[in-house]
C-alpha positions as CSV (number, residue, x, y, z in Angstrom):
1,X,0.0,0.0,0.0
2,X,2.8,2.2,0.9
3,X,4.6,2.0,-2.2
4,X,1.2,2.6,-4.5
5,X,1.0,6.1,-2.3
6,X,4.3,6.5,-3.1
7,X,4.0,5.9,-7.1
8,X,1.2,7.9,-7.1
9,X,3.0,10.6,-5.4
10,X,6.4,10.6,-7.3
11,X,5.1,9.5,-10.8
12,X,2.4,11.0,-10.9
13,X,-1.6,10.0,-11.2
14,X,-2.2,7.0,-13.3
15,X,-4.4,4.2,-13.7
16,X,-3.4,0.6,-13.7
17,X,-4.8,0.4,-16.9
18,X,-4.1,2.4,-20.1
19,X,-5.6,1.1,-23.1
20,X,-5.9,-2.4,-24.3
21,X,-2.8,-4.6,-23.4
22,X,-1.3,-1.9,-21.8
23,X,-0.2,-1.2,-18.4
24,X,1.3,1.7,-16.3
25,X,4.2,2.1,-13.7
26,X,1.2,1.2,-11.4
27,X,0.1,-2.4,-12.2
28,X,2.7,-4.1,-9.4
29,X,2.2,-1.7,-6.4
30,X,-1.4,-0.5,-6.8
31,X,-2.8,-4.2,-8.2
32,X,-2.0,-6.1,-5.1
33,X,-3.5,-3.5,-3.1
34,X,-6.8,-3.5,-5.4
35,X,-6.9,-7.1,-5.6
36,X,-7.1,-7.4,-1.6
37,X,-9.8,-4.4,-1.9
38,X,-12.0,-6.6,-4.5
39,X,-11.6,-9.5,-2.1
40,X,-13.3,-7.0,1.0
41,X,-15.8,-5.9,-1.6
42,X,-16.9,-9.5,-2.8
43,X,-16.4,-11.1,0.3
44,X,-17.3,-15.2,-0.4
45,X,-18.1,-14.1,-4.0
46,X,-14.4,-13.6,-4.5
47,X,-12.1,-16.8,-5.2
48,X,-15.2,-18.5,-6.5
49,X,-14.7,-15.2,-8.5
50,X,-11.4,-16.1,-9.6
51,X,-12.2,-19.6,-10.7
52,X,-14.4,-18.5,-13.1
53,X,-11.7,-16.3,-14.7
54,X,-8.8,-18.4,-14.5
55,X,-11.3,-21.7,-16.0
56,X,-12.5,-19.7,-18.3
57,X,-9.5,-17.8,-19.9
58,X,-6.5,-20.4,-19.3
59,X,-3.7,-19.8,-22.2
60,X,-5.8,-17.0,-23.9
61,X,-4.9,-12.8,-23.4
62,X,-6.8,-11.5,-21.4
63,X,-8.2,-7.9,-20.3
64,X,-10.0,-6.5,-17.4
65,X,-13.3,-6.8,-18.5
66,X,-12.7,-10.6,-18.5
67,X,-12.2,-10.9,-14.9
68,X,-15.5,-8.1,-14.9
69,X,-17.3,-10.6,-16.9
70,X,-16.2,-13.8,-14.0
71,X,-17.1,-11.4,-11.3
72,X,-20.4,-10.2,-12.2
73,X,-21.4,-13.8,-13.6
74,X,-20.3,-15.6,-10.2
75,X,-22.0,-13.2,-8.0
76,X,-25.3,-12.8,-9.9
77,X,-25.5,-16.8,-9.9
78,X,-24.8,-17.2,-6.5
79,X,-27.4,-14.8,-5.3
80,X,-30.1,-14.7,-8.2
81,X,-29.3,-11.0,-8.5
82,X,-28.3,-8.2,-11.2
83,X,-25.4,-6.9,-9.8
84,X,-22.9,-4.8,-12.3
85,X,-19.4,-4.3,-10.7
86,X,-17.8,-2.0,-13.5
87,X,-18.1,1.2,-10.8
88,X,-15.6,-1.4,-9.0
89,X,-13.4,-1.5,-12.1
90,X,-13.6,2.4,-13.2
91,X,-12.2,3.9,-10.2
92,X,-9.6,1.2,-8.9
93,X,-8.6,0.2,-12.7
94,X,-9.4,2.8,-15.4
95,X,-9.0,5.9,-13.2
96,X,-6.1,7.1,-10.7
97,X,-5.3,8.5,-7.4
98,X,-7.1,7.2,-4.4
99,X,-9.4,8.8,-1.7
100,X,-8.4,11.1,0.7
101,X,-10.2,11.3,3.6
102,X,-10.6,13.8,6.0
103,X,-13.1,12.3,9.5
104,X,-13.6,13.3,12.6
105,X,-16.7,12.6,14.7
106,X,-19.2,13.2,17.9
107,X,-21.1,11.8,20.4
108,X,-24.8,12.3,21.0
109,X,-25.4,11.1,24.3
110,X,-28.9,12.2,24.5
111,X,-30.0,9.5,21.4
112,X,-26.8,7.4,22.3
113,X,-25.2,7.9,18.6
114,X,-21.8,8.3,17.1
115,X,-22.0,11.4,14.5
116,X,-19.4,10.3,11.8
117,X,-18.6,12.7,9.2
118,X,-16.3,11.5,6.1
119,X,-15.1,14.1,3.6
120,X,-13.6,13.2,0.3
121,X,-10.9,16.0,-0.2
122,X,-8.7,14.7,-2.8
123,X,-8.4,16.5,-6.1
124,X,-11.2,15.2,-8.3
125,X,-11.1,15.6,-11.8
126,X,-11.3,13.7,-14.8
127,X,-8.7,11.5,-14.1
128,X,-9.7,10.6,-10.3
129,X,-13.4,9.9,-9.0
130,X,-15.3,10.3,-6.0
131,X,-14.5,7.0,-4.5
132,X,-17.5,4.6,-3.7
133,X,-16.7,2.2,-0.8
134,X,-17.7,-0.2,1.6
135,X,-15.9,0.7,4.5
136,X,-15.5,-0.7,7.7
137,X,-15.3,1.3,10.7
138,X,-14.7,0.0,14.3
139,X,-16.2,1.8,18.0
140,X,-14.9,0.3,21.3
141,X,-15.9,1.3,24.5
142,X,-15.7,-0.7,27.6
143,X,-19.3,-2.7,27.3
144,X,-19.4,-2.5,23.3
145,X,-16.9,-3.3,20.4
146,X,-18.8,-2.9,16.7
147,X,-17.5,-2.9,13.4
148,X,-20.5,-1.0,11.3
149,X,-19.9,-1.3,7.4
150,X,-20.5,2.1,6.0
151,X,-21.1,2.6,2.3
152,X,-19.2,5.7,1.4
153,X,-20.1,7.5,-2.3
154,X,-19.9,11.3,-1.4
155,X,-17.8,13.9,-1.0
156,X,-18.8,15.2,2.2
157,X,-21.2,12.4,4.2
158,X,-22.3,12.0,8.0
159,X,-23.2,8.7,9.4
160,X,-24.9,8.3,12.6
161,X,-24.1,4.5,14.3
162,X,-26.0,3.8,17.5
163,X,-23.3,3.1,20.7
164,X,-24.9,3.1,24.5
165,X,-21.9,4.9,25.7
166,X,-19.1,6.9,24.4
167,X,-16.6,5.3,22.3
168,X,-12.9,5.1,23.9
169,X,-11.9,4.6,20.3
170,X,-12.7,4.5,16.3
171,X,-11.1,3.2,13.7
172,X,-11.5,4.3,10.0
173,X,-10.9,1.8,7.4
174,X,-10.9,-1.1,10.1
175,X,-8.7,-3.6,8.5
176,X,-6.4,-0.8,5.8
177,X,-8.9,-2.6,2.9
178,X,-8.5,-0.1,0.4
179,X,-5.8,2.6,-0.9
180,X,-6.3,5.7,1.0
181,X,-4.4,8.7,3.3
182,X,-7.0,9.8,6.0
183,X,-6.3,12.6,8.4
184,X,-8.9,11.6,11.7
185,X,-9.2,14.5,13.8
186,X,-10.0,12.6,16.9
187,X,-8.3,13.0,20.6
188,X,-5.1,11.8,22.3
189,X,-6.7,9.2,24.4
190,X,-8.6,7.6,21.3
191,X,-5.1,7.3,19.4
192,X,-3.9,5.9,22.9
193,X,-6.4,3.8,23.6
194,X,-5.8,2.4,19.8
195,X,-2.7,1.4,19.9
196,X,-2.9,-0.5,23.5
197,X,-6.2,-1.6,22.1
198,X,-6.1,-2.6,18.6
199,X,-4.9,-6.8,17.9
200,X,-2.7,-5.1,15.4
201,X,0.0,-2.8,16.4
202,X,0.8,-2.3,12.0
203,X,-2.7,-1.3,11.7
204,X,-2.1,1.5,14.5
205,X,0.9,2.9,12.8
206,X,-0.9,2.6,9.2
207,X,-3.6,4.7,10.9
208,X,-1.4,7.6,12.7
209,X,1.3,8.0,9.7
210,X,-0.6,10.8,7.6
211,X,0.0,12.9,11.3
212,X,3.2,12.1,11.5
């Protein structure tokens, strides 16, 4: 993840990928990144997923829309739907950049409610969306510990996640599941409680580095 920021940073903004059977600077730091952010996305629907596209394509070129085509056909006959993951494809694939998030949030302790707002606040153009994702995002308190997905598509949202007490802690982007700097404006006793709290003592450090 660290060295897709970095490309992105030193090289410039550019997608993975650039026109049929071509590829940029991108495709070995950004893809393993995207490919772990697909797998949060599609959840069970993913290496089922992958089947499809590596039965279906073995010793033949390929293109993104193949594995598109294995994704959206997996999913929609597993669940009887009419899903279309392309939005999944256009920003992590054909677009650059990433999101940049700037959160901070509240408690309501009259309706018992965490007031989360997320902004988007990097440069959005032509070449990089407004990000859609299904994020994760973790509150701990001494009685309660809940990880609440939150489906982010906006540039400035506010998300209100019911907690019986004050949180000691949140996380944004529990797990690091997607590409993304985030500057959390949150207290020095929810960063402490964090990193004496959180399993994963990477995941705090991933979390505090755009402050650093």
């Amino acid at each position: 993840g660290d060295a897709a920021l970095r490309s992105d940073s030193v090289t410039g903004r550019y997608p993975i990928w650039a026109g049929y059977g071509n590829v940029t600077t991108n495709v070995y730091s950004k893809g393993a990144v995207i490919l772990n952010s697909f797998r949060h996305v599609l959840k069970e629907d993913f290496f089922p997923s992958i089947t499809e596209y590596l039965k279906h394509n073995e010793y033949q070129n390929v293109e993104s829309k193949d594995l598109l085509e294995a994704i959206n056909k997996t999913y929609n006959n597993r669940h009887n739907s009419n899903e279309d993951f392309k939005w999944m494809f256009d920003q992590w694939i054909r677009k650059a950049g990433y999101p940049e998030f700037e959160v901070k949030y509240d408690y309501n302790e009259n309706v018992k409610e965490v007031i989360l707002n997320v902004k988007q606040v990097q440069k959005i153009d032509s070449l990089t969306p407004v990000f859609r994702l299904p994020l994760l995002v973790r509150l701990k308190n001494s009685k309660e510990d809940k990880i609440q997905d939150l489906q982010i598509s906006g540039v400035d949202e506010t998300f209100r996640i019911g907690l019986n007490s004050k949180p000691d802690m949140v996380e944004f982007d529990y797990g690091n599941n997607f590409l993304d700097k985030t500057s959390f404006d949150k207290s020095f006793s929810d960063w402490k409680t964090q990193y004496y709290k959180s399993e994963n003592a990477m995941w705090f450090l991933i979390s505090l580095s755009p402050l650093l």
